[in-house]
C-alpha positions as CSV (number, residue, x, y, z in Angstrom):
1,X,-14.7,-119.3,146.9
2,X,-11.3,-120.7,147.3
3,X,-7.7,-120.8,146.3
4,X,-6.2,-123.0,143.8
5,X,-5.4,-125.6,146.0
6,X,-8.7,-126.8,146.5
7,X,-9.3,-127.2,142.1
8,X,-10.5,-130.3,142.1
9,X,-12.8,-132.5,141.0
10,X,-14.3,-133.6,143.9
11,X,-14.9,-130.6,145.3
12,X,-16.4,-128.9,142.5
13,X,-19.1,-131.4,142.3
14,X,-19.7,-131.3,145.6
15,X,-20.6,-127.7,145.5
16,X,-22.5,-128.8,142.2
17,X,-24.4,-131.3,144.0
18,X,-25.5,-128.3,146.8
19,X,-26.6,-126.2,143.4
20,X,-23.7,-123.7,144.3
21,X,-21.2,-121.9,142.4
22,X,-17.8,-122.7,142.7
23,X,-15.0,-119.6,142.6
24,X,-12.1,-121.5,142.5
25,X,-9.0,-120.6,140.0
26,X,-8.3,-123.2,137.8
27,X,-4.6,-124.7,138.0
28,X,-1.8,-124.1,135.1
29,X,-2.0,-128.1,134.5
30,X,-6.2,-128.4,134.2
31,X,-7.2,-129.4,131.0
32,X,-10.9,-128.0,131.7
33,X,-11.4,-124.3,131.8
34,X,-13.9,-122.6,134.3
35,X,-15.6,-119.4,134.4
36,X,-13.2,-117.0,137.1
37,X,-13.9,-113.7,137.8
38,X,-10.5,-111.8,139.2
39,X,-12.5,-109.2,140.8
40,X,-14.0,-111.9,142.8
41,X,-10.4,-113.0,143.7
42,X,-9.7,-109.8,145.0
43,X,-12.4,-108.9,146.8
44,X,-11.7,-112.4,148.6
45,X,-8.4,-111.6,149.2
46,X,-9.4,-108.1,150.5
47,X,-11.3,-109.9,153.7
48,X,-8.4,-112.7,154.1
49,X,-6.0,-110.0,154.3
50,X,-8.3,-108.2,157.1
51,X,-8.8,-111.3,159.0
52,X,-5.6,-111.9,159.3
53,X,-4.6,-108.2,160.7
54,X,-6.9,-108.6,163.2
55,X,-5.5,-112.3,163.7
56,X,-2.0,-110.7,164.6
57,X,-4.1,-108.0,167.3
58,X,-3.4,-110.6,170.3
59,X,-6.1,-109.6,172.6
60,X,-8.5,-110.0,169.8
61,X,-6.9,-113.3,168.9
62,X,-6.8,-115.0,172.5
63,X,-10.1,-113.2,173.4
64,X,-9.0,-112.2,177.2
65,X,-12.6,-110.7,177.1
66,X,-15.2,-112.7,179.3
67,X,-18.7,-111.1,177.6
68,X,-19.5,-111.1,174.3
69,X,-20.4,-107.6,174.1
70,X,-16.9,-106.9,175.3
71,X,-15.6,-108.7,172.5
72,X,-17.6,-107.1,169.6
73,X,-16.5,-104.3,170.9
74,X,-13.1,-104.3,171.1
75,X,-13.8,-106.2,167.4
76,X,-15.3,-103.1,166.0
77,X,-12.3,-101.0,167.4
78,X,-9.9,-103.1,165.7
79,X,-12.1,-102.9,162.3
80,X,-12.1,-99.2,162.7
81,X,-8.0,-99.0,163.7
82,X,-6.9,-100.8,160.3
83,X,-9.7,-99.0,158.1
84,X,-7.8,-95.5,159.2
85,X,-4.7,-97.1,158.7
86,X,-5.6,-97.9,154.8
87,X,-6.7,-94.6,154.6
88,X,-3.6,-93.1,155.9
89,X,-1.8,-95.4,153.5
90,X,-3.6,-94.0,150.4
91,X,-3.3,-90.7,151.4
92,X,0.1,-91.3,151.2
């Protein structure tokens, strides 16, 4: 699963050679088509767009937390902090 940057020909067959599926939109200038599935798309852009929220939470990002368990923790808050945000935002 990747953007359109990485539509090429070298990659595909790399993840050929692995006997893997390859999710990548084709480019407006490919003169091969591909199977693409936009739902796909979106649900990958669902989890980059949730990395980088909790990306821009700066604890989470430097990890100031020494334990792991610490970590997941405070992980899990942020998780559940921007899931209530969405749902206030659809409420809305």
């Amino acid at each position: 699963m990747a953007d359109k940057a990485y539509d090429t020909d070298a990659i595909r067959n790399f993840v050929k050679q692995r006997k893997c599926w390859a999710h990548i939109p084709a480019k407006a200038n490919r003169k091969q088509t591909f199977s693409f599935s936009r739902w796909v798309d979106r649900q990958r852009n669902l989890v980059e767009r949730f990395f980088n929220r909790i990306r821009q939470m700066r604890g989470l990002a430097t990890r100031f937390d020494r334990r792991a368990d610490n970590y997941l923790a405070a992980l899990k808050l942020a998780a559940v902090r921007i899931w209530i945000a969405s749902l206030n935002e659809s409420v809305s």
